[in-house]
N, CA, C and O atoms as CSV, one atom per row, in Angstrom:
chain,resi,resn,atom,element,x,y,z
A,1,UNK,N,N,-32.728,99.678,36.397
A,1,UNK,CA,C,-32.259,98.330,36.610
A,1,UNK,C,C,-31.352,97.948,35.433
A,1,UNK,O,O,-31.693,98.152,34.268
A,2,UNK,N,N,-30.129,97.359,35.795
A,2,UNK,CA,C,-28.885,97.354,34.741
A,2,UNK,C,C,-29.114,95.466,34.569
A,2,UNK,O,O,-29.204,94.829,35.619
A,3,UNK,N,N,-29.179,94.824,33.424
A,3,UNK,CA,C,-29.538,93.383,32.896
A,3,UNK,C,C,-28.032,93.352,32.029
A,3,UNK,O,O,-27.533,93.985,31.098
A,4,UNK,N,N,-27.700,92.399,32.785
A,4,UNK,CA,C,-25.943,91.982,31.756
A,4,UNK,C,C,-26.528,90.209,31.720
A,4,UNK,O,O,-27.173,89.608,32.579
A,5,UNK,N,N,-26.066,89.777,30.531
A,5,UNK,CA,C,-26.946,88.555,30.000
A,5,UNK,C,C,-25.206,87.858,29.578
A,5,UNK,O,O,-24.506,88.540,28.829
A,6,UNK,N,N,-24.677,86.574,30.095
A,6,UNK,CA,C,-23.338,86.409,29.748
A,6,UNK,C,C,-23.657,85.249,28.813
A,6,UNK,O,O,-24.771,84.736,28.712
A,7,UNK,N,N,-22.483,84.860,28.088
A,7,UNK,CA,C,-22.687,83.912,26.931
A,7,UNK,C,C,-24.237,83.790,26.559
A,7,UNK,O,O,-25.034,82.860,26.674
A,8,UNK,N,N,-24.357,85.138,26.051
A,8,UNK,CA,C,-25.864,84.823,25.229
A,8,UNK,C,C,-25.889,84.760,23.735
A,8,UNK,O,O,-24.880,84.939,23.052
A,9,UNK,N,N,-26.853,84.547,23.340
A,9,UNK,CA,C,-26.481,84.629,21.897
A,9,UNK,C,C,-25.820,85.604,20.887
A,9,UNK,O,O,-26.438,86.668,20.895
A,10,UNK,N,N,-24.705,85.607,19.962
A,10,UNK,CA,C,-24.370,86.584,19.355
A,10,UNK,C,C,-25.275,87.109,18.670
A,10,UNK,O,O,-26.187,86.311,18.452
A,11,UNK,N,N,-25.487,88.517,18.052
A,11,UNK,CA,C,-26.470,88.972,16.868
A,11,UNK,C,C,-25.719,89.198,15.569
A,11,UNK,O,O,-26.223,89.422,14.469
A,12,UNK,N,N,-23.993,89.071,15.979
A,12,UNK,CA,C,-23.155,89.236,14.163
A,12,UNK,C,C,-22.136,88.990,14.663
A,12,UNK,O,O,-21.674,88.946,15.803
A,13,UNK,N,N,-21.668,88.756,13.217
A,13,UNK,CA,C,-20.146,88.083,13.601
A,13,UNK,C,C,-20.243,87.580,12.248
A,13,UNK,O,O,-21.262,87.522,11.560
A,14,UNK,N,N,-18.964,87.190,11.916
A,14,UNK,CA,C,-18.429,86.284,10.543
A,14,UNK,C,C,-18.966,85.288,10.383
A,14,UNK,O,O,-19.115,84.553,11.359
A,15,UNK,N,N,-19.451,84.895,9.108
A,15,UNK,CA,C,-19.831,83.462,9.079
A,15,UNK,C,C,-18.701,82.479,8.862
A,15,UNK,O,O,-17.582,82.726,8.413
A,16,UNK,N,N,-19.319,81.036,9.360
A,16,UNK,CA,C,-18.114,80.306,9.720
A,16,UNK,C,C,-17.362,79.493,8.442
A,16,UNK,O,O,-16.395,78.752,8.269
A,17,UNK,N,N,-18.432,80.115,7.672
A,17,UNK,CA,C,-18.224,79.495,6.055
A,17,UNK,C,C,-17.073,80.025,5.124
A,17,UNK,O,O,-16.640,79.500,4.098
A,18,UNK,N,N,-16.624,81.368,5.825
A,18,UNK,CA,C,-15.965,82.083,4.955
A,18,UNK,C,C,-14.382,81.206,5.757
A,18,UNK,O,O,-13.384,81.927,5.769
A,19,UNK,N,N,-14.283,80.380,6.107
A,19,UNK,CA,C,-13.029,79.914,6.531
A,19,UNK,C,C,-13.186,78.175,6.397
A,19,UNK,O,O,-12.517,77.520,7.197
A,20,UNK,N,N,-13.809,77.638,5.685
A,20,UNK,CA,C,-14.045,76.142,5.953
A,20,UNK,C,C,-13.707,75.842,4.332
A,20,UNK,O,O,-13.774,76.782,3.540
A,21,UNK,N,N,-13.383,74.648,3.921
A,21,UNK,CA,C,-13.070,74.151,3.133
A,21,UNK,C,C,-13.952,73.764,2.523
A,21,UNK,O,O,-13.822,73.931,1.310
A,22,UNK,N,N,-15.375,73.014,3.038
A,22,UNK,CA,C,-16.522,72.979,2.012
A,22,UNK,C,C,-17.592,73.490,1.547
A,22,UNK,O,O,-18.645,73.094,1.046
A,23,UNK,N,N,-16.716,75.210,2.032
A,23,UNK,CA,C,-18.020,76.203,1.787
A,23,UNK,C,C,-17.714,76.857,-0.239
A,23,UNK,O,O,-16.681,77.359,-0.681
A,24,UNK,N,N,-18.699,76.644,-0.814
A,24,UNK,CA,C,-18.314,77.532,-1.972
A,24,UNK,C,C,-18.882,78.860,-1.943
A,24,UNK,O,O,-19.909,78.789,-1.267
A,25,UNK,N,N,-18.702,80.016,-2.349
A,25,UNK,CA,C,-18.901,81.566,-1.450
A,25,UNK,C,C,-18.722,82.098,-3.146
A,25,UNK,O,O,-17.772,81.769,-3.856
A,26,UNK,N,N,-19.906,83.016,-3.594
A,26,UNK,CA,C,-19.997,83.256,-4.339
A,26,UNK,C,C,-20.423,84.780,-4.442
A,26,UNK,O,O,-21.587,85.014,-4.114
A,27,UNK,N,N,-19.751,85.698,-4.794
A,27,UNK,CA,C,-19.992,87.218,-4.323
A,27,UNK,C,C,-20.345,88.207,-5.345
A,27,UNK,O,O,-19.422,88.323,-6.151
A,28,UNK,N,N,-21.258,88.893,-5.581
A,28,UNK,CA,C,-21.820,89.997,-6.288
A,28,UNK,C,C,-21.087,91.500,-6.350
A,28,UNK,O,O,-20.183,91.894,-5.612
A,29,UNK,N,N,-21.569,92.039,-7.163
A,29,UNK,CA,C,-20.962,93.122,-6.558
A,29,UNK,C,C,-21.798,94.390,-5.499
A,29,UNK,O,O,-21.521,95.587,-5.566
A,30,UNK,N,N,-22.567,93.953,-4.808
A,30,UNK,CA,C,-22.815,94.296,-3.948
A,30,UNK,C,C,-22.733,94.114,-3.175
A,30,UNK,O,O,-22.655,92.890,-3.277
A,31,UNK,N,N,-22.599,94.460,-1.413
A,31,UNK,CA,C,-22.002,93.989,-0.347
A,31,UNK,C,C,-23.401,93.065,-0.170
A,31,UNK,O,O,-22.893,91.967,0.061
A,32,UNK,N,N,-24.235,92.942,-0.153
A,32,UNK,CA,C,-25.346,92.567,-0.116
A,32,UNK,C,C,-25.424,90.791,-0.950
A,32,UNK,O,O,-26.187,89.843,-0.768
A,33,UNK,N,N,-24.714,90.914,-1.504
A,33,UNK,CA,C,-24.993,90.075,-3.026
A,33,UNK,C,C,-23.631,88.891,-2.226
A,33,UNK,O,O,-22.463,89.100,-1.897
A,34,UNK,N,N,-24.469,87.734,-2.167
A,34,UNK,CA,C,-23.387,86.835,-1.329
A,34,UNK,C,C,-24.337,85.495,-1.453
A,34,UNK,O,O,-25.499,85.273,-1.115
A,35,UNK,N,N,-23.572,84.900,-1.932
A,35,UNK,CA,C,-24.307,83.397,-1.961
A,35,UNK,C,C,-23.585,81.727,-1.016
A,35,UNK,O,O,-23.000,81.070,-1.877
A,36,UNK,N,N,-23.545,81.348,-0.289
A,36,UNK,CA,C,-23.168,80.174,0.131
A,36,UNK,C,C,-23.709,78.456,-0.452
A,36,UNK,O,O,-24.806,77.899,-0.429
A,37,UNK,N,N,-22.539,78.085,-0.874
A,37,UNK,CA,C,-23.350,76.281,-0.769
A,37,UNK,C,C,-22.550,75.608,0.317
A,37,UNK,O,O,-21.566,76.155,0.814
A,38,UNK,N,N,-22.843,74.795,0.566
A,38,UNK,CA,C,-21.967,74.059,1.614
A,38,UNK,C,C,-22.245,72.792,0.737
A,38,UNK,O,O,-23.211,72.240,0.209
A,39,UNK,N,N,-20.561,72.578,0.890
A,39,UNK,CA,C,-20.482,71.608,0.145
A,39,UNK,C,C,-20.089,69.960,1.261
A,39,UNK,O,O,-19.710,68.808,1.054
A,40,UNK,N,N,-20.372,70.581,2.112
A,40,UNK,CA,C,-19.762,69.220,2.966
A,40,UNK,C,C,-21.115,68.193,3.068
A,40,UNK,O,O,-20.795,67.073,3.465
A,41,UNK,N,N,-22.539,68.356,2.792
A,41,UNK,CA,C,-23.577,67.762,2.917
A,41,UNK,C,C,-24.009,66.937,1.290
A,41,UNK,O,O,-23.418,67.314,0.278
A,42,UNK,N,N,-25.023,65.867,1.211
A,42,UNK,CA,C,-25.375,65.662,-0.500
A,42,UNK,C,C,-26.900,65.198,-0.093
A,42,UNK,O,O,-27.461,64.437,0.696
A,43,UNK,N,N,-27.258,66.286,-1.294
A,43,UNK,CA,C,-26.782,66.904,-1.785
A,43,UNK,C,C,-26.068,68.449,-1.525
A,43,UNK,O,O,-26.267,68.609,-0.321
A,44,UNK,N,N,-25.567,69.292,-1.867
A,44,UNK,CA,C,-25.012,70.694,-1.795
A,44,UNK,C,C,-26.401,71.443,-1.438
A,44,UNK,O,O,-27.502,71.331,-1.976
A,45,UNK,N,N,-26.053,72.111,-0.532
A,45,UNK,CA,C,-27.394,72.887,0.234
A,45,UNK,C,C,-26.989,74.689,0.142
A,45,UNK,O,O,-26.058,75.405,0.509
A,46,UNK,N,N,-27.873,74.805,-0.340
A,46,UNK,CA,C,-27.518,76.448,-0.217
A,46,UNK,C,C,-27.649,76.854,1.476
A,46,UNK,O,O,-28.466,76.258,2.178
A,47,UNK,N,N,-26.601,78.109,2.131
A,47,UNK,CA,C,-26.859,78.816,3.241
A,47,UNK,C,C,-27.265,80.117,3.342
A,47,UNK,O,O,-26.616,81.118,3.039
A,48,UNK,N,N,-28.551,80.040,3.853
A,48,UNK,CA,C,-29.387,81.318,3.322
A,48,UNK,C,C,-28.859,82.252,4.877
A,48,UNK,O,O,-29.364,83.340,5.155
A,49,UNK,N,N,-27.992,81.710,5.581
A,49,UNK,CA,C,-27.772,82.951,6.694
A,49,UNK,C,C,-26.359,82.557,7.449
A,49,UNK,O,O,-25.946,81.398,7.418
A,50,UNK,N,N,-25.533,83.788,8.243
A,50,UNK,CA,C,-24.290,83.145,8.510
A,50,UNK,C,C,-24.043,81.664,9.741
A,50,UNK,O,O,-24.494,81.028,10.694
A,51,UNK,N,N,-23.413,81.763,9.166
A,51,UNK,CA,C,-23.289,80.640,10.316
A,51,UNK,C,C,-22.322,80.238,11.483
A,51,UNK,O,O,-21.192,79.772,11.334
A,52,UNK,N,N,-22.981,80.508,12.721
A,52,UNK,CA,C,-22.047,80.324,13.809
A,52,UNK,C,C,-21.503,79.244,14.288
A,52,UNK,O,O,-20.519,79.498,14.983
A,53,UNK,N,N,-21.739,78.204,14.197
A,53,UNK,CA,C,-20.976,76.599,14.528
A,53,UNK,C,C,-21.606,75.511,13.498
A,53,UNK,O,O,-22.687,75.474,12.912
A,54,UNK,N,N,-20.570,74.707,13.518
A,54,UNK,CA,C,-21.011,73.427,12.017
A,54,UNK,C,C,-20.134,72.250,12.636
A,54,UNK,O,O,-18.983,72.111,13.049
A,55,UNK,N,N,-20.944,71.704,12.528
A,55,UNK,CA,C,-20.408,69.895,12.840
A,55,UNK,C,C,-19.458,69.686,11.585
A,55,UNK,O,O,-18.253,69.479,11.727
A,56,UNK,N,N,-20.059,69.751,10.389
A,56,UNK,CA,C,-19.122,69.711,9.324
A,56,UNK,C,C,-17.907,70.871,8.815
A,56,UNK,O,O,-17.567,71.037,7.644
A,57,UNK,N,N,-17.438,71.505,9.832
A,57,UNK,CA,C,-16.538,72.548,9.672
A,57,UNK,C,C,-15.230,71.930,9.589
A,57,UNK,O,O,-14.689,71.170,10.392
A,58,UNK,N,N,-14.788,72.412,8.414
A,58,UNK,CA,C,-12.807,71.780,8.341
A,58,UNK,C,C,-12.116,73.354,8.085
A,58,UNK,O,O,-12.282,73.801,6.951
A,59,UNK,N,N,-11.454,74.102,8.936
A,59,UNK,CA,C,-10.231,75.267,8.655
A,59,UNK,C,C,-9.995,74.541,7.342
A,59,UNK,O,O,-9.845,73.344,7.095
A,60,UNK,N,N,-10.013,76.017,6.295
A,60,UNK,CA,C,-8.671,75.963,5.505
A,60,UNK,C,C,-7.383,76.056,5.685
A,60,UNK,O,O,-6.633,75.483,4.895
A,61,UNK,N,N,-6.954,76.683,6.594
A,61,UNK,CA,C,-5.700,76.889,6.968
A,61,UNK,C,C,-5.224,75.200,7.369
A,61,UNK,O,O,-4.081,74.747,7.426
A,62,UNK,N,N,-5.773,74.904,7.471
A,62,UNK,CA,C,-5.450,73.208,8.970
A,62,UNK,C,C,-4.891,72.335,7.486
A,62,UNK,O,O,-5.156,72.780,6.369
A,63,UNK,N,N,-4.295,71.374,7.640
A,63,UNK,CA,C,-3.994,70.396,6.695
A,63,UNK,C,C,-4.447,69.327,7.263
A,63,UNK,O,O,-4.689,69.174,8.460
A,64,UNK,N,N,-4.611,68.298,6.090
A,64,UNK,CA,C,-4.668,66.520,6.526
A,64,UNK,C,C,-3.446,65.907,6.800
A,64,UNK,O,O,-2.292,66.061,6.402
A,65,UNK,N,N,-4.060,65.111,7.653
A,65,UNK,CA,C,-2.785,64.432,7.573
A,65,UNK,C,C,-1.659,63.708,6.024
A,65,UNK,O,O,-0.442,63.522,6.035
A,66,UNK,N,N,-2.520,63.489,5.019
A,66,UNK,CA,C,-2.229,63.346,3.866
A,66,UNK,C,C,-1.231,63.706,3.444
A,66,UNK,O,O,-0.178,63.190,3.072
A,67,UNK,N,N,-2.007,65.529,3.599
A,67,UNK,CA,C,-0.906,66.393,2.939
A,67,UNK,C,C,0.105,66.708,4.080
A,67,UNK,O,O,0.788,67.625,3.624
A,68,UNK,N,N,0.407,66.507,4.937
A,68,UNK,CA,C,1.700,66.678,6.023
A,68,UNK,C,C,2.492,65.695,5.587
A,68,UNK,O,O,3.717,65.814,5.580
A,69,UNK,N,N,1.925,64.722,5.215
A,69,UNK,CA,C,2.822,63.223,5.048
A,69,UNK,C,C,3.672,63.133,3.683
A,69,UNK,O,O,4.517,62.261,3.485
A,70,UNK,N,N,3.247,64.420,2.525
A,70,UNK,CA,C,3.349,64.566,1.497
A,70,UNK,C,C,4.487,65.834,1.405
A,70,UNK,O,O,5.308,66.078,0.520
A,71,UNK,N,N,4.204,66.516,2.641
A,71,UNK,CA,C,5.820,67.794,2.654
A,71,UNK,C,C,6.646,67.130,3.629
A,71,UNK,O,O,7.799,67.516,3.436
A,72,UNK,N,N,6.603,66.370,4.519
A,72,UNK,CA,C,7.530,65.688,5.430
A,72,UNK,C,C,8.757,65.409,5.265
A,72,UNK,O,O,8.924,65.038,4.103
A,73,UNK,N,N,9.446,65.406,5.695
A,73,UNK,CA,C,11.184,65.357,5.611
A,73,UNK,C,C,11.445,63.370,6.260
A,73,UNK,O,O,11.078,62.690,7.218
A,74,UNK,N,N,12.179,63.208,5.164
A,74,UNK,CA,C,11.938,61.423,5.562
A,74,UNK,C,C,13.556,61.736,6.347
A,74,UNK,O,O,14.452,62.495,5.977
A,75,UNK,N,N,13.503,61.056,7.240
A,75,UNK,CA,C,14.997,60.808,8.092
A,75,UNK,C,C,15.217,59.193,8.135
A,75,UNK,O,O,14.700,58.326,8.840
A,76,UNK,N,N,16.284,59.132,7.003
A,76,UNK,CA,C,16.771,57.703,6.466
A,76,UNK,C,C,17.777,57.162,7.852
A,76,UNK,O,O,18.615,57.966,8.261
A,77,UNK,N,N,17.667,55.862,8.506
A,77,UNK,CA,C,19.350,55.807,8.939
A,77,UNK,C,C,20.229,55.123,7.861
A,77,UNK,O,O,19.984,54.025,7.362
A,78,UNK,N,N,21.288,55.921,7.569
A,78,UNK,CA,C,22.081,55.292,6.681
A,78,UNK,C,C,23.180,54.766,6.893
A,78,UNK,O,O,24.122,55.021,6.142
A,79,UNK,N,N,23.325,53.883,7.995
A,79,UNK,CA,C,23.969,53.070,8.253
A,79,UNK,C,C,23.702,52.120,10.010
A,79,UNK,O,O,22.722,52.393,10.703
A,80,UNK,N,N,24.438,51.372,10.318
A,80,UNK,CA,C,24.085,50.717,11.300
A,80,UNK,C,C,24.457,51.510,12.383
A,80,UNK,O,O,23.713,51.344,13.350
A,81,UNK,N,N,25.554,52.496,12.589
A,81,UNK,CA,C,26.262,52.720,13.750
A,81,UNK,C,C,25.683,54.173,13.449
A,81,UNK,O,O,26.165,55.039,14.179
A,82,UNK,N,N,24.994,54.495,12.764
A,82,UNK,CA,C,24.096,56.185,12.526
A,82,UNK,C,C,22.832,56.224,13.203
A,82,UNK,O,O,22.140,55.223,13.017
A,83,UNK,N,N,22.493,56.851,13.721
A,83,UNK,CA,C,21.323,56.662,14.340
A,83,UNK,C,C,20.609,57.946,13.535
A,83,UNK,O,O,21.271,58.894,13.113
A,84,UNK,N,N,18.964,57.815,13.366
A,84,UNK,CA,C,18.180,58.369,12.377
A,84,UNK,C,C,17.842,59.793,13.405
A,84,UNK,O,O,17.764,59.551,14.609
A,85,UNK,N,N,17.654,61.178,12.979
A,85,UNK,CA,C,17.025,62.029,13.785
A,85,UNK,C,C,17.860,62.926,13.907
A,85,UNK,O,O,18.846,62.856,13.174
A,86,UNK,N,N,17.738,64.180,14.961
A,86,UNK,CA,C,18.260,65.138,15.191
A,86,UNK,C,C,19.286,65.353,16.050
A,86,UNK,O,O,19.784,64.361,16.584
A,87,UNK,N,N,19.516,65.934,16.185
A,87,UNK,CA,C,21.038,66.387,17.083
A,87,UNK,C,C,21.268,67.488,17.573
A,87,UNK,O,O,21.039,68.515,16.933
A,88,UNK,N,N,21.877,67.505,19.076
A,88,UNK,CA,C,21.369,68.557,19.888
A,88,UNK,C,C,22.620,69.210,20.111
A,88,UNK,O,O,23.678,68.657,20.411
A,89,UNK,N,N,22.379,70.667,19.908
A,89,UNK,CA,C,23.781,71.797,19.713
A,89,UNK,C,C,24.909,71.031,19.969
A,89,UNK,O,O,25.628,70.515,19.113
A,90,UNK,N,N,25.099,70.946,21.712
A,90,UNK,CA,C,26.397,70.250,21.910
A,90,UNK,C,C,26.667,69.483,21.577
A,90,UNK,O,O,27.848,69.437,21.923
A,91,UNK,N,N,26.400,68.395,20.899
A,91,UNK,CA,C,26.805,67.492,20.018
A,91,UNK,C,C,26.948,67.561,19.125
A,91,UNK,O,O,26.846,66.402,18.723
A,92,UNK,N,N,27.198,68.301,18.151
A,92,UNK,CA,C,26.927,68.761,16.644
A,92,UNK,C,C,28.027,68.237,16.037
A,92,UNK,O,O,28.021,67.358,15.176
A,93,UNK,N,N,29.447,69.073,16.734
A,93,UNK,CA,C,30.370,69.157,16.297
A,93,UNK,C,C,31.545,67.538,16.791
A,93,UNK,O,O,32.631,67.227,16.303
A,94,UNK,N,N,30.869,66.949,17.719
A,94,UNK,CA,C,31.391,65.607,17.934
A,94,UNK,C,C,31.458,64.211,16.952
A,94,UNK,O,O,32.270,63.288,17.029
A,95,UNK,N,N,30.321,64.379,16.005
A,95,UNK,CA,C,30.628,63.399,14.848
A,95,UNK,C,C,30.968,64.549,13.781
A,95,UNK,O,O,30.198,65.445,13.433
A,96,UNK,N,N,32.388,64.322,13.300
A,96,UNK,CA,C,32.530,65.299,12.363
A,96,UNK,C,C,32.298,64.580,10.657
A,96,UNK,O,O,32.872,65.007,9.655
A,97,UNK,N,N,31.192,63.265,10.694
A,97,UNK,CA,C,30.380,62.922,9.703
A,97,UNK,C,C,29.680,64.134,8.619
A,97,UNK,O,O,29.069,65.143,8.970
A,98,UNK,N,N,29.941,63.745,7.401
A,98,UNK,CA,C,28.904,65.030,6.639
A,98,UNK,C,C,27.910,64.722,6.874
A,98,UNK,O,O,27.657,63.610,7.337
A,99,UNK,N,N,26.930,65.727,6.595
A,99,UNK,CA,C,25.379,65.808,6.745
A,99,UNK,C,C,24.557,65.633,5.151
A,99,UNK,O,O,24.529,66.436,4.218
A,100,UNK,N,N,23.860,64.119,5.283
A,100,UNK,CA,C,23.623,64.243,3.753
A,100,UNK,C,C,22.013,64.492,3.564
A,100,UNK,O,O,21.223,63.721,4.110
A,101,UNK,N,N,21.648,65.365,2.938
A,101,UNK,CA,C,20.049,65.342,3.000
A,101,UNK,C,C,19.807,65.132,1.452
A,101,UNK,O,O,20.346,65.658,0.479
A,102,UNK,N,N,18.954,64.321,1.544
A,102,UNK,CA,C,18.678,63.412,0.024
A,102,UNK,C,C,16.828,64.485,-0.094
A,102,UNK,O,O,15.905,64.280,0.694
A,103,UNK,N,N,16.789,65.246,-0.941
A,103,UNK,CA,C,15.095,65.243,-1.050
A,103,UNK,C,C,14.425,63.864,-2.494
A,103,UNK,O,O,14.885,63.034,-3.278
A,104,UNK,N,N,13.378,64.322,-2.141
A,104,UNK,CA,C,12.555,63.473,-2.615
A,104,UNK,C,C,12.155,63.861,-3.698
A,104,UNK,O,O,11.443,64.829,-3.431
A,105,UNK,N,N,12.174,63.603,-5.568
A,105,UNK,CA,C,12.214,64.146,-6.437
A,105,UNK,C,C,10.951,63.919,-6.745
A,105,UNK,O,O,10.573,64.748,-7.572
A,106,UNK,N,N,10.321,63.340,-6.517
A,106,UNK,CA,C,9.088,62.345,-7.303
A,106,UNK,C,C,9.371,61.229,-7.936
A,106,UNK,O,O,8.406,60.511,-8.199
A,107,UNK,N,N,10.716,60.777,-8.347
A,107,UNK,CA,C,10.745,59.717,-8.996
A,107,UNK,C,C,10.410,58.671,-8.772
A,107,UNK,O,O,9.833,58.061,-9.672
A,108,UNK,N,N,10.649,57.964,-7.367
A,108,UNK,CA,C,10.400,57.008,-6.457
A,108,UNK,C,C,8.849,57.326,-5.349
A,108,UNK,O,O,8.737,58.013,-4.334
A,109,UNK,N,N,7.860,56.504,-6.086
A,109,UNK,CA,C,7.405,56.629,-5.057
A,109,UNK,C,C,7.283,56.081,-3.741
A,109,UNK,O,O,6.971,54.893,-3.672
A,110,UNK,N,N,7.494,56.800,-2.553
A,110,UNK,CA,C,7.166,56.664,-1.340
A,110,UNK,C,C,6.218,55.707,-0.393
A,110,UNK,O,O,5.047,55.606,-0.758
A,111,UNK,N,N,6.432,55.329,0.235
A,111,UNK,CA,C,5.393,54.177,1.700
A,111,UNK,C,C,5.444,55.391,2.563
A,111,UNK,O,O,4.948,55.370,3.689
């Protein structure tokens, strides 16, 4: 008799800590030798095993909105008859206006 069991529980796999932002991961030199805190709880809780799903999970890879708002490209209109934004191929060459891109030095800070 052949038993196929679907979405059952995994037995291994990566823990979900090694990709979250409030995990601190502390490693030995043994493959064995591996320590977790999770830092997203208070106090800081040690994780004595991996972990497959977390309410408190944030990707490192992912940004805040914060920091998006902080590399963002500001699109000024600089003038009344300019309209702010992008411009689509065929039109490119119809305002033969220069293209001025001002970055943002830090000097001024930003809204």
């Amino acid at each position: 008799m052949d038993v196929r069991i679907k979405n059952g529980t995994p037995i291994h796999g990566e823990s979900l800590c090694k990709t979250c932002v409030h995990a601190l991961i502390a490693h030995g030199y043994r493959e064995s030798e591996e320590q977790v805190v999770c830092q997203s709880t208070y106090p800081e809780r040690l994780v004595p095993f991996r972990v497959r799903d977390c309410t408190g999970y944030t990707e490192v890879k992912r940004q805040t909105l914060k920091q998006m708002e902080d590399i963002a490209w500001v699109l000024d209109n600089k003038g009344c008859r300019r309209r702010a934004g992008f411009v689509a191929p065929n039109e490119l060459h119809k305002n033969e206006e220069p293209i001025e891109i001002i970055l943002n030095d830090g000097s001024s800070p930003r809204n």
